[in-house]
N, C-alpha and C positions, 0 to 999 in steps of 0.2 A: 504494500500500500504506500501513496506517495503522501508523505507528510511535511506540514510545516513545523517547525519548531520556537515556542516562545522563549525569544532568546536574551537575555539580560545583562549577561557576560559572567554574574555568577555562580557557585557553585550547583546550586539547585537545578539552575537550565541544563546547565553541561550535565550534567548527571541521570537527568532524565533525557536528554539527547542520546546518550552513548547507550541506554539501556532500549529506547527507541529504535536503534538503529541495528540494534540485532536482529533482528526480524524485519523490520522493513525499511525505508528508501527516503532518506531526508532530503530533501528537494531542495531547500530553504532555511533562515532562520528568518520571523520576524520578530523585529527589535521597535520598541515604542521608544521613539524621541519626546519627551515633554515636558514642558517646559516648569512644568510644578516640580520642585526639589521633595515633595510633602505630598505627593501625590497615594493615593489610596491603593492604587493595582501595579504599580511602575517604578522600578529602580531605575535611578538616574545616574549615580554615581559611576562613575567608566564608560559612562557611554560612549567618548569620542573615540575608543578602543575597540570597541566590539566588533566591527568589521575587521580588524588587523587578529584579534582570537579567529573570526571566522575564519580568514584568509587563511590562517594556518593551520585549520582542519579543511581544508576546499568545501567549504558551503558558502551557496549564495545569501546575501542578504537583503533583506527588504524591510525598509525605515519607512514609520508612518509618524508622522507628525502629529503631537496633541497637546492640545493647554495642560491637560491632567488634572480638570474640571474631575469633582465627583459624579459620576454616573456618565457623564457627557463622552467622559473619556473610552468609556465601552463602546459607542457609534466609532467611534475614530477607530476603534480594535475592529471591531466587525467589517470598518470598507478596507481594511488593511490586510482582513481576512481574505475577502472577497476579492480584491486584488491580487491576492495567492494565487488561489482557484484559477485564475482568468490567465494570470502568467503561467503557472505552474502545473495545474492540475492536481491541484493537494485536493486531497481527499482525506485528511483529519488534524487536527492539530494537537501537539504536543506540550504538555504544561509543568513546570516545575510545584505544581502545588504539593503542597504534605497535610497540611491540617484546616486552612483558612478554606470555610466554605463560602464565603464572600469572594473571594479568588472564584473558587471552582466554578460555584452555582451559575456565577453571572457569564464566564466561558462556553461552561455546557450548556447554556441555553443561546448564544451566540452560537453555538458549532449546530445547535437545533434548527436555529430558523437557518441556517445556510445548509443542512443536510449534509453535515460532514460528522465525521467521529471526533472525537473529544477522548484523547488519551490521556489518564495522567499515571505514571510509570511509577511517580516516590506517593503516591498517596497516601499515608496512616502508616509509613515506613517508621520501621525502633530507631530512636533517633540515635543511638550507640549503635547499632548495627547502620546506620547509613556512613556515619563518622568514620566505621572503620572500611567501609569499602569504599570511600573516596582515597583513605590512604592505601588499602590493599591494590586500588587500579591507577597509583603513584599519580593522583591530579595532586596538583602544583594550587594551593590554593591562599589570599594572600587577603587580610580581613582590611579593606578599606575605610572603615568606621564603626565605631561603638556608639551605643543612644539606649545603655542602660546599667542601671548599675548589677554589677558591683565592676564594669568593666572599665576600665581607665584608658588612658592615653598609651600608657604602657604597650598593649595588643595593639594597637595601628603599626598598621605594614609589617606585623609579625605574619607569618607561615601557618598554615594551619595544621602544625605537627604535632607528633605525640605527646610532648609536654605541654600547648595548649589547648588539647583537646584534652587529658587529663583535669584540667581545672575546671575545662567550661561543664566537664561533668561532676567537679566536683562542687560547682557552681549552681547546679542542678539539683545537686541533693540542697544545698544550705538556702539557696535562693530562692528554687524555683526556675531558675531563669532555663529557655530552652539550648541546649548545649548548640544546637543546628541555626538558631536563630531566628526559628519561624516565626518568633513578636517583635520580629524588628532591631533584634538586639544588638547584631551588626551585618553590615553586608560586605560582603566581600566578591574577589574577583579572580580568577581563574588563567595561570600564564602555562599551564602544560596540563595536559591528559591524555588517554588513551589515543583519541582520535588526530591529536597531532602529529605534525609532519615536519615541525619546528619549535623549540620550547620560547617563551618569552622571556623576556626580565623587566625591570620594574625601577625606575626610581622617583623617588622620595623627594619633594623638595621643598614643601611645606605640608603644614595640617592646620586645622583649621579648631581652635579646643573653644568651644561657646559655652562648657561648663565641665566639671570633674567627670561626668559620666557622658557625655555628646562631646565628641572628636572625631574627625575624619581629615582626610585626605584633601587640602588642597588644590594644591599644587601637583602633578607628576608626570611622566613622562613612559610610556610603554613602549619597547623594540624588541626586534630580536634578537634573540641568543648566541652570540657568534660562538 
């Protein structure tokens, strides 16, 4: 089956991309440009990257532009979709959701009225069992901002490796907080995986700290890996 993939650069896209792609035929990523940093359905943070991740898995990409308006922003998703279909021939789309049924619901009923399948590959995934098969399938994963406590400044532009994965579980048991991220806790972005043909690197050249727990990324700079 030919699919689009919702693409955001990452970890969750990439993840549900590569488990997509075992069975069937990624045509595509779409990737949401918009212009709201606070946007309800859409990470923004790496976007001017995403195309250079894609490049280096060979997938096409297709940018739709949106205020990231609440709800409005879902029309923007659906002619974005539908734009697929028309270039592409996709016949379902692919979603990083895990738990947000406000993600899903308002998707699946987008992939309704257009008569395509609606995949989502990490849905209601153990969030220690997803942790550990991003590091068993060596993605390269690099947390761009934190927006909760007990997370600091400290984790920005850290690796998503064994000893921070260790805390954010152990962050989990004291806090609550979700080790994956899925309440926003931080997001991060993806410079190697399975499906690469080239690994990234990443620098650093500011961050941006608006309080002890809301930090992120700046400034930076993404290339390739010589």
């Amino acid at each position: 089956m030919k699919l689009a993939v919702l693409f955001s650069g990452g970890k969750d896209s990439h993840l549900a991309m590569y488990k997509a792609s075992k069975e069937h035929e990624i045509v595509c990523a779409i990737t949401m440009k918009s212009r709201n940093s606070y946007s309800y359905m859409f990470q923004s943070l790496g976007f001017e990257y995403t195309s250079l991740q894609l490049k280096m898995q060979q997938i096409k990409q297709h940018i739709v532009q949106t205020y990231g308006e609440k709800e409005e922003e879902l029309e923007d998703l659906k002619r974005g979709i539908q734009e697929t279909i028309e270039l592409y021939g996709v016949e379902g789309i692919v979603t990083g959701a895990i738990k947000s049924t406000y993600q899903a619901s308002r998707i699946q009923k987008i992939c309704r009225d257009l008569d395509i399948w609606c995949f989502n590959p990490l849905w209601e995934i153990n969030e220690e069992e997803m942790l550990e098969e991003l590091s068993s399938l060596h993605f390269e994963v690099v947390l761009l901002g934190v927006f909760g406590y007990p997370l600091t400044k400290k984790f920005v532009g850290e690796t998503l490796n064994e000893d921070i994965i260790q805390k954010l579980l152990l962050f989990k048991e004291k806090y609550a907080l979700s080790p994956i991220g899925e309440g926003g806790e931080y997001e991060s972005f993806v410079l190697n995986g399975p499906l690469y043909k080239q690994s990234l690197d990443i620098k650093i050249n500011s961050i941006r700290e608006e309080s002890e727990n809301c930090v992120y990324v700046e400034d930076f700079k993404v290339f390739m890996k010589v």
